[in-house]
N, C-alpha and C positions, 0 to 999 in steps of 0.2 A: 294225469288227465289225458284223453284221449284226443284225437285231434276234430272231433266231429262234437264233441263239447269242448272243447278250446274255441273252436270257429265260434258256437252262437253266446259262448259266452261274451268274445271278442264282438260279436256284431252287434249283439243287444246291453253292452256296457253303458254307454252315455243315455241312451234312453233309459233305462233299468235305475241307473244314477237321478234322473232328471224325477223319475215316480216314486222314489225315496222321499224325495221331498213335495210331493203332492202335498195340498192345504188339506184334503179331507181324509189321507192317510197317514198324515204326520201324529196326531196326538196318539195315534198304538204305541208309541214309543213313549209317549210323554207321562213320567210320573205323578201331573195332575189330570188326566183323562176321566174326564163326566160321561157318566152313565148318555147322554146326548151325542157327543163328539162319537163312542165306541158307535153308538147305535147308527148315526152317518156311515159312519167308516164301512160295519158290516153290510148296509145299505149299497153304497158302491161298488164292495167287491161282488155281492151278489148280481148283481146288475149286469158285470163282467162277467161269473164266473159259470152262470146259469144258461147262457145261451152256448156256451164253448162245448159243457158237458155234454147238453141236449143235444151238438151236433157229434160230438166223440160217440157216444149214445154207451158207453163203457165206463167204467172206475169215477162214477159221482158219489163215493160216498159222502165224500168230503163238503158238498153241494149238499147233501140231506143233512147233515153238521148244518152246515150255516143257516140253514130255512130252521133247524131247530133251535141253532140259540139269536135268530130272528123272535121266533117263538115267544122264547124267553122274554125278550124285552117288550112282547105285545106286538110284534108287528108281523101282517099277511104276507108271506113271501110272495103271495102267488097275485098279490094287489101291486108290484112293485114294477118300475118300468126296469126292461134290460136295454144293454148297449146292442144299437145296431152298426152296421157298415163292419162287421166283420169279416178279415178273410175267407176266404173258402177253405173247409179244412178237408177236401176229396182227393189227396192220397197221402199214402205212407208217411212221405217227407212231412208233408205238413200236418196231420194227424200227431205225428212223434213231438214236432215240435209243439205244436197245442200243451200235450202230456207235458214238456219240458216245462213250460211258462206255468203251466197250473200246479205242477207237482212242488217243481222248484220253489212257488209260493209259500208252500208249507213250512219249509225251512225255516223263514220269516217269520210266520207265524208262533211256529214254538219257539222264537226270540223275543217276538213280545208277551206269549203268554203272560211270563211273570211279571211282567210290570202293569198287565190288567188285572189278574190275579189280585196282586197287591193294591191297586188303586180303586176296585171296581167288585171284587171278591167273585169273582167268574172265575169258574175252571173249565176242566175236562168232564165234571157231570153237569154242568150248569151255564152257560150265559156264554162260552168260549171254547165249547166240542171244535170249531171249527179250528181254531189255531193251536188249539192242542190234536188236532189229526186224530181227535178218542179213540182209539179200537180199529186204529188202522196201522198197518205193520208201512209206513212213511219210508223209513230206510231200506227195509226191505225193497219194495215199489221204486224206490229210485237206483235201488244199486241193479235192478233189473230193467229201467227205464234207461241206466248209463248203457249196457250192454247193449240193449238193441240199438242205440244211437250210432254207436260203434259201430256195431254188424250189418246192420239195414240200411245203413245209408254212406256206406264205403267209396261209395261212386261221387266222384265232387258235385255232379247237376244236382245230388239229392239232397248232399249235405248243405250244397249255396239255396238251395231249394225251401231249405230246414229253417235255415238262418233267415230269409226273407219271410216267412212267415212267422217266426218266430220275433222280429222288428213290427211285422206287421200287427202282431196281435197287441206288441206293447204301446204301440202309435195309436192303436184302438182304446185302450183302455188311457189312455193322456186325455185322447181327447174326448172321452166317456165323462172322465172324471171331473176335465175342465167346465163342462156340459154342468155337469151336477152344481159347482162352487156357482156356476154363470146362473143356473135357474134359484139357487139356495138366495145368491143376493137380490135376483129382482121380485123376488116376494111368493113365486110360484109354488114352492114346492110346500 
């Protein structure tokens, strides 16, 4: 591992840890997950992962995934709120890092697959294109996402540069999410 993904691994640990256990991201894991609980979950990350793309303005396939198995379960992606107070993603450094937090996601995603898969009968043509990455080369994309991390930002301001945005998107999307469980209990949403 290289030392410029060591560092944002190393800086976005404990936060990365702490969104693991998010109450509205928790049941992807869980082998009793309702048709309800997934439909939340896709909900939130959309919420995140929709205004990130739109400012990268590059590589959403994965975002047109999610608005489609939104779709699937009946719901407007395009009716749905996103998270605001997001960093600024206006250079390189923090551009790369954006791609890390969103890409990296993926990996996650095809870990829960199979336990939606099997609790929920979603795949890759249907109801969960998004965390099965459908028709998108994932490893590819990331083993060329490691290199430019490497390459591009060899200079330490770019890499501590990388790592602060890359805290900051995941601070965004905590308190995105808390936002969501706070309106879900007091009857709004």
């Amino acid at each position: 591992m290289g030392p410029v993904r060591q560092a944002l691994r190393e800086a976005t640990r404990d936060i990365h840890e702490r969104l693991d256990r998010a109450a509205v991201l928790r049941p992807l894991t869980s082998p009793t997950i309702t048709v309800d609980e997934y439909r939340d979950a896709l909900i939130a990350l959309h919420g995140f992962n929709a205004p990130i793309e739109r400012a990268l303005g590059e590589g959403a396939e994965r975002l047109d995934l999610l608005r489609a198995d939104l779709a699937d379960l009946g719901v407007d992606a395009d009716s749905l709120p996103v998270a605001g107070s997001l960093p600024a993603l206006d250079g390189l450094p923090a551009r790369l890092a954006a791609r890390y937090v969103l890409d990296g996601s993926a990996h996650g995603g095809r870990v829960m697959l199979p336990n939606v898969t099997r609790a929920l009968g979603f795949d890759a043509t249907r109801g969960a294109r998004f965390l099965a990455s459908a028709g998108i080369d994932m490893a590819g994309r990331w083993k060329v996402l490691l290199a430019r991390l490497e390459s591009d930002l060899d200079a330490p301001e770019a890499a501590q540069a990388a790592c602060a945005t890359a805290v900051a998107l995941f601070a965004a999307l905590e308190v995105w999410l808390d936002g969501l469980v706070a309106t879900v209990r007091s009857g709004a949403a």
